[in-house]
N, C-alpha and C positions, 0 to 999 in steps of 0.2 A: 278952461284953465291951461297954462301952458308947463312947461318942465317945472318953476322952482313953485309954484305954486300948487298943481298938484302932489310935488313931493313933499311941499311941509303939510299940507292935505294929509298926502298917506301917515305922516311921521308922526300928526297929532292923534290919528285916529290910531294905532300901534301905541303912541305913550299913555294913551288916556288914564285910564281908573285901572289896571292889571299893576302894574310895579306898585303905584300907590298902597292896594289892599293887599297884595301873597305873598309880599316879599318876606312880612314877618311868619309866616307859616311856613313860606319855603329854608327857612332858617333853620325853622324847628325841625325838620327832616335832615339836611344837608348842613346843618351847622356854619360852623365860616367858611366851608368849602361850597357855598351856595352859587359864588361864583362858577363856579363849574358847571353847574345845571344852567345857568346862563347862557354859556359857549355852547351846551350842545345845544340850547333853544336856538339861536343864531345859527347854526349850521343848519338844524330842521328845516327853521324858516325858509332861510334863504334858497336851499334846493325846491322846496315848495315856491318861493317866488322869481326862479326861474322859470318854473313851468306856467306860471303862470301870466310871466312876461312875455313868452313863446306864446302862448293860447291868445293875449290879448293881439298880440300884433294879428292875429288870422281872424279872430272874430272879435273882432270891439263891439263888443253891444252891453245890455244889459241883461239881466240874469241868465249872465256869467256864465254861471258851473252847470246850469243847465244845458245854455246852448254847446258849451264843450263838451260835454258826454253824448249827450244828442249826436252833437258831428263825427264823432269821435266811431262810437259803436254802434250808431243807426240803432240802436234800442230806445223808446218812448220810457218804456218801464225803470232800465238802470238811469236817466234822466231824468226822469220825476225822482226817483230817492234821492238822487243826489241833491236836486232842486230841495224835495221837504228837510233836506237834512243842514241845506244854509238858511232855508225861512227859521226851523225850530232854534239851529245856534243864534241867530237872530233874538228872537225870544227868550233864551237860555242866559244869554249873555246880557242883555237889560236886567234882566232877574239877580244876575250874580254882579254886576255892578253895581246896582241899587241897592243892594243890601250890603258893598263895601261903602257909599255915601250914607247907609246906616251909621255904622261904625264912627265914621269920623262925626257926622254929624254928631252924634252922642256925646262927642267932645264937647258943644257947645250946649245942647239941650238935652235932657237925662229924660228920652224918650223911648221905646224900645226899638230895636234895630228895626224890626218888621214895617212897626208901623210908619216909621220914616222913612222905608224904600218902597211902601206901596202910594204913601203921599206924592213920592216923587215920580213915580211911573205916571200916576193919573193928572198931577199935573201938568208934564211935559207929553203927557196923549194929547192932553187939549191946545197944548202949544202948536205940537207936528196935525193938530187939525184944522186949527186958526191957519196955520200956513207958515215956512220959516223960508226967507230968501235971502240966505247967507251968501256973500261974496264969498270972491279965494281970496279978499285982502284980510278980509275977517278969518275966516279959519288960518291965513297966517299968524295975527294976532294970535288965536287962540292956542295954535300950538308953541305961539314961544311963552306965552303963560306958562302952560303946564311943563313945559321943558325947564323954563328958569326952575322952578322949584325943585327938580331932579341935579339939575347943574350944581346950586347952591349944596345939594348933599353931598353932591362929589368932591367940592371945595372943604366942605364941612369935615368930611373925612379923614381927607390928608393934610388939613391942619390944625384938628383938635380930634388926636389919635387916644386913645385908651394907655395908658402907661404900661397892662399888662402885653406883650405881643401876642399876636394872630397867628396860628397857623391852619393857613389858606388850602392846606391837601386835608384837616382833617375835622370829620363825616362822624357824629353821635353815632350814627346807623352804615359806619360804611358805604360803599359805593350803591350799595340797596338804596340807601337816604336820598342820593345822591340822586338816584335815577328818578324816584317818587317826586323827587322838586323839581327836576326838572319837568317832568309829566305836567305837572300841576303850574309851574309858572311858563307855560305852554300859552295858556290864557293871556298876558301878558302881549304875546308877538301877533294873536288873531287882532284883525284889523286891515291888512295891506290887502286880502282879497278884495275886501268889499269896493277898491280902485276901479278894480276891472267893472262894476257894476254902473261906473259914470261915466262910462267909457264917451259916452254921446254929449255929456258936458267936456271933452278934451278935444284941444288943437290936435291935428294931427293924433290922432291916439294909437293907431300904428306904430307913432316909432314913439311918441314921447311917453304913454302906457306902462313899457318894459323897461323904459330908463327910470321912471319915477318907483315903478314899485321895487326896483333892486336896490335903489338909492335910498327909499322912504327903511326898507330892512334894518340894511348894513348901517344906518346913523341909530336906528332904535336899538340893534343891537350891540353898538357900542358904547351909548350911554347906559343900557343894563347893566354892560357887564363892568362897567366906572362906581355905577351906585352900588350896586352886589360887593365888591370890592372895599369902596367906603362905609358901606351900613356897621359894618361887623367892627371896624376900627374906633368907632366911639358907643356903640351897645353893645354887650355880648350877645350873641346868638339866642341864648333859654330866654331874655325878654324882649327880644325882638318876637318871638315866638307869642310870647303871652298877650302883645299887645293887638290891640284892636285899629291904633293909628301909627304904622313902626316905622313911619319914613318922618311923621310927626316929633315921634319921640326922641329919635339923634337929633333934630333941630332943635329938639329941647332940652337935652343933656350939652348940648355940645353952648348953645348962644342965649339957653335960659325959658322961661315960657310966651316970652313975647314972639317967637320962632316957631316954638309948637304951634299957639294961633295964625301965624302967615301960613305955615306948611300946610296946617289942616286947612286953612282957608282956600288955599290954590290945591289940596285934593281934593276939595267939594265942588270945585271949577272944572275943573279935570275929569273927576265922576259924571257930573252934569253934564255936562259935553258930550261925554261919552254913552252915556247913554241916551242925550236926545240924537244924536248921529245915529244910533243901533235902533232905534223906535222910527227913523224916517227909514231909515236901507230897509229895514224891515217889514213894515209896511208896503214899500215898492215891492218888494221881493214878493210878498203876497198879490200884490195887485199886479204885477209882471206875467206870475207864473198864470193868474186869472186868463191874462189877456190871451195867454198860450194854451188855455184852452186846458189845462191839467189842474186848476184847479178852480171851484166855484166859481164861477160867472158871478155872483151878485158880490165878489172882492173886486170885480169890476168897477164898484159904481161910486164914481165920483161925485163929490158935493158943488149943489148947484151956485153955492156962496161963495167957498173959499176955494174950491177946483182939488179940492185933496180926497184920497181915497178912502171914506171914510170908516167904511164895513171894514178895512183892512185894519186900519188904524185903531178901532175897539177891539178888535178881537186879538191882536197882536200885546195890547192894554192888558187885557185879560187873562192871556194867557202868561205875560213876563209875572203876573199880578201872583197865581197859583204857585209858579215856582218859586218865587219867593218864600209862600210859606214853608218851602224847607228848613228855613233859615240857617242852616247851614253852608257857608259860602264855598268851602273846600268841596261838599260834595256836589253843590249848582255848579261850580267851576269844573270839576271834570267830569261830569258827564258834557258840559256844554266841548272840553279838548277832544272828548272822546269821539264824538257828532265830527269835530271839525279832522281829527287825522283820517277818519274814513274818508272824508269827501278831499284831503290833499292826498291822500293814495290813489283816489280813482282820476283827479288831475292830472297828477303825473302820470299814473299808466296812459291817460287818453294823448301825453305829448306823444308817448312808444308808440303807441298805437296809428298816429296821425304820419309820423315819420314814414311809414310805409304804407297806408291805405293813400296817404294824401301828401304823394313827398314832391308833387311840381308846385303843392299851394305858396301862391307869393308868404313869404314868412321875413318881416320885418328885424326879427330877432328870431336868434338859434341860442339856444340851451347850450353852453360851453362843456366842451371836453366831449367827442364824439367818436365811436368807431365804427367808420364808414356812416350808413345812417342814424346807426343805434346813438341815443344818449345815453353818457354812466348816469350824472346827477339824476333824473328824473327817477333810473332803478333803485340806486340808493334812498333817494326821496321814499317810493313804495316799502322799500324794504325800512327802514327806518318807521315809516307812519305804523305796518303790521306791528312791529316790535311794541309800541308806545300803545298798539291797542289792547296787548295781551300784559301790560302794569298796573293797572284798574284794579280797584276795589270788585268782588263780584255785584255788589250791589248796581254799581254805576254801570258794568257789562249788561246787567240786565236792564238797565233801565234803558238805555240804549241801544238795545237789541231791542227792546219795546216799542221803543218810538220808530225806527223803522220798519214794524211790524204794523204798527198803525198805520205808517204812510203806505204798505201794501194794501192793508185792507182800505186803504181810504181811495189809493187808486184804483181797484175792482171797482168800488163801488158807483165813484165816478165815475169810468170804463161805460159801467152796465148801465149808469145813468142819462149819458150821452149818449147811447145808441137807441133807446127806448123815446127817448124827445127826438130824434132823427128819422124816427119810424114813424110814429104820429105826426110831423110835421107831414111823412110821404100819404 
């Protein structure tokens, strides 16, 4: 892929199924000030896709966040969590997407949420096992799909406005609201990492890497913050809230129900997408981390048919399959941001940390705004990820302090499992 291609790449995989499904939930917390939980999402972002512009130009490979912790602090251990903590959002994120193609789906078939977004997981397992070989002319197609129908809300907005006015500073919940929606439509902006993971499918991915994934951001967070802005001008906030398909429903207040069905139609495009993209990274990421010898050797084993990894690919299945029956989207959704601000804190600390363990390495891109060698953006980065991880439900802390504690024990166990088949090979 070259620069406009991997960036509408990054741009579709950032719009996919997040604005579509939370946008009405984030309403319900931040009211018409939801725009605001927007701008700070874009600001997060972007500091996190600095760093990780900087990281791609020094190591372009594939699994990514691994090999940059890995280099970074010479620890195996703080590299594998970080590693299990993009395979599980991986699986987190299929789970909480497919259970937003629940929702719209329901638009069209009065089935339950669950059973539609485990239909859809198992389906599209078997597709990413069949094999899928999408060009970048394809995935450009696909991201202007799902953009047109974000675009058209934005037009929809500011021309078939609500008679009552908006005012855009105020929060049901106060800036409390305010902070919770953005927390949660956090979800929304995960995507631009998983660039760095195709690094070996990019021209030149040194320099064109860190242009694409700054680029693929900055364009997804300002069509956020266009639609955040219009949603609220033809729904109020409390049914934006209530619905199940809220970016559906202004298409259909605003141009009638023939609108509802195109919107819903191009978020179940959009969803799909989006989750067969999150079930192939995902996969690889299990089968990567295999090859690296930190996890199971038999995520190794390719199929002698279709050449895809197969073991990775059921149990990735499997596992988006369980979380789903939360059914809860709000609480899949953040535990899945919760996973992801730990692993952009330990990014950005590894650019601090690179800067002075590793400051002659050729470096394609530098992190803007520096003193001397220190980067600000990346400390703010950390500092900003800690903040967003102490806004959580304690429910969602614990479960995510769980899952890390599983990736502890599961690396022991491996640890002691690899050394005991190295002994009896001697």
């Amino acid at each position: 892929m070259g620069l406009f291609q991997l960036t509408m790449y990054g741009t579709g995989l950032i719009l996919g199924a997040g604005i579509y499904v939370l946008i009405g939930e984030a309403a319900g917390f931040a009211g018409d000030a939801v725009w605001i939980a927007f701008v700070l999402g874009s600001i997060v972002a972007l500091f996190a896709g600095f760093s990780y512009a900087e990281l791609s130009s020094i190591f372009p490979k594939a699994s990514a966040e691994y090999v940059f912790i890995k280099n970074a602090f010479k620890n195996n251990f703080f590299a594998f969590l970080i590693g299990w903590l993009t395979a599980i959002t991986s699986v987190i994120t299929a789970a909480t997407v497919a259970l937003g193609f629940g929702g719209y789906f329901a638009e069209f078939v009065n089935i339950p949420i669950i059973l539609s977004a485990t239909g859809l997981l198992i389906v599209l397992s078997i597709v990413n096992f069949i094999g899928i070989r999408e060009s970048a002319w394809t995935n450009t197609i696909f991201t202007i799909i799902e953009a047109s129908g974000l675009v058209l809300i934005i037009i929809i907005g500011f021309m078939f406005a609500n008679p009552e006015p908006v005012n855009y500073i105020e929060s049901p919940s106060g800036f409390s609201g305010i902070v919770i929606a953005f927390v949660l439509i956090f979800f929304a902006f995960i995507g631009f990492e998983d660039m760095a993971n195709i690094a070996e499918e990019v021209k030149k991915p040194r320099k064109t890497l860190p242009r694409a994934i700054i680029l693929s951001v900055v364009i997804s967070g300002i069509i956020y913050i266009l639609v955040s802005l219009a949603v609220v001008r033809v729904v109020n906030w409390e049914e934006l809230a209530k619905s199940s398909a809220p970016i559906a429903l202004v298409a259909e207040r605003a141009l009638g129900s023939e609108a509802h069905i195109l919107l819903s139609s191009i978020a179940l495009f959009a969803i799909t997408n989006t989750v067969l993209i999150t079930l192939v990274a995902g996969s690889r990421i299990f089968y990567g981390m295999a090859r690296e010898k930190v996890f199971p050797t038999i995520l190794e084993k390719i199929h002698f048919k279709t050449k895809t990894p197969w073991i990775a690919i059921i149990v990735i299945m499997t596992a988006s399959i369980i979380f789903t029956l939360v059914g809860d989207i709000v609480i899949v959704a953040n535990i899945t941001v919760f996973a992801i601000v730990i692993t952009f804190a330990a990014v950005n600390l590894a650019v601090i940390v690179l800067r002075y363990t590793e400051p002659n390495i050729e470096r394609k891109f530098k992190v803007p705004i520096n003193v001397g060698k220190f980067p600000i953006l990346p400390l703010f980065g950390v500092g900003i990820s800690i903040y967003m991880a102490f806004q959580f439900e304690i429910e969602v802390v614990l479960v995510g302090i769980s899952i890390i504690g599983i990736g502890a024990a599961f690396y022991s166990i491996s640890k002691k499992f690899n050394k005991s088949r190295v002994g009896n090979v001697k």
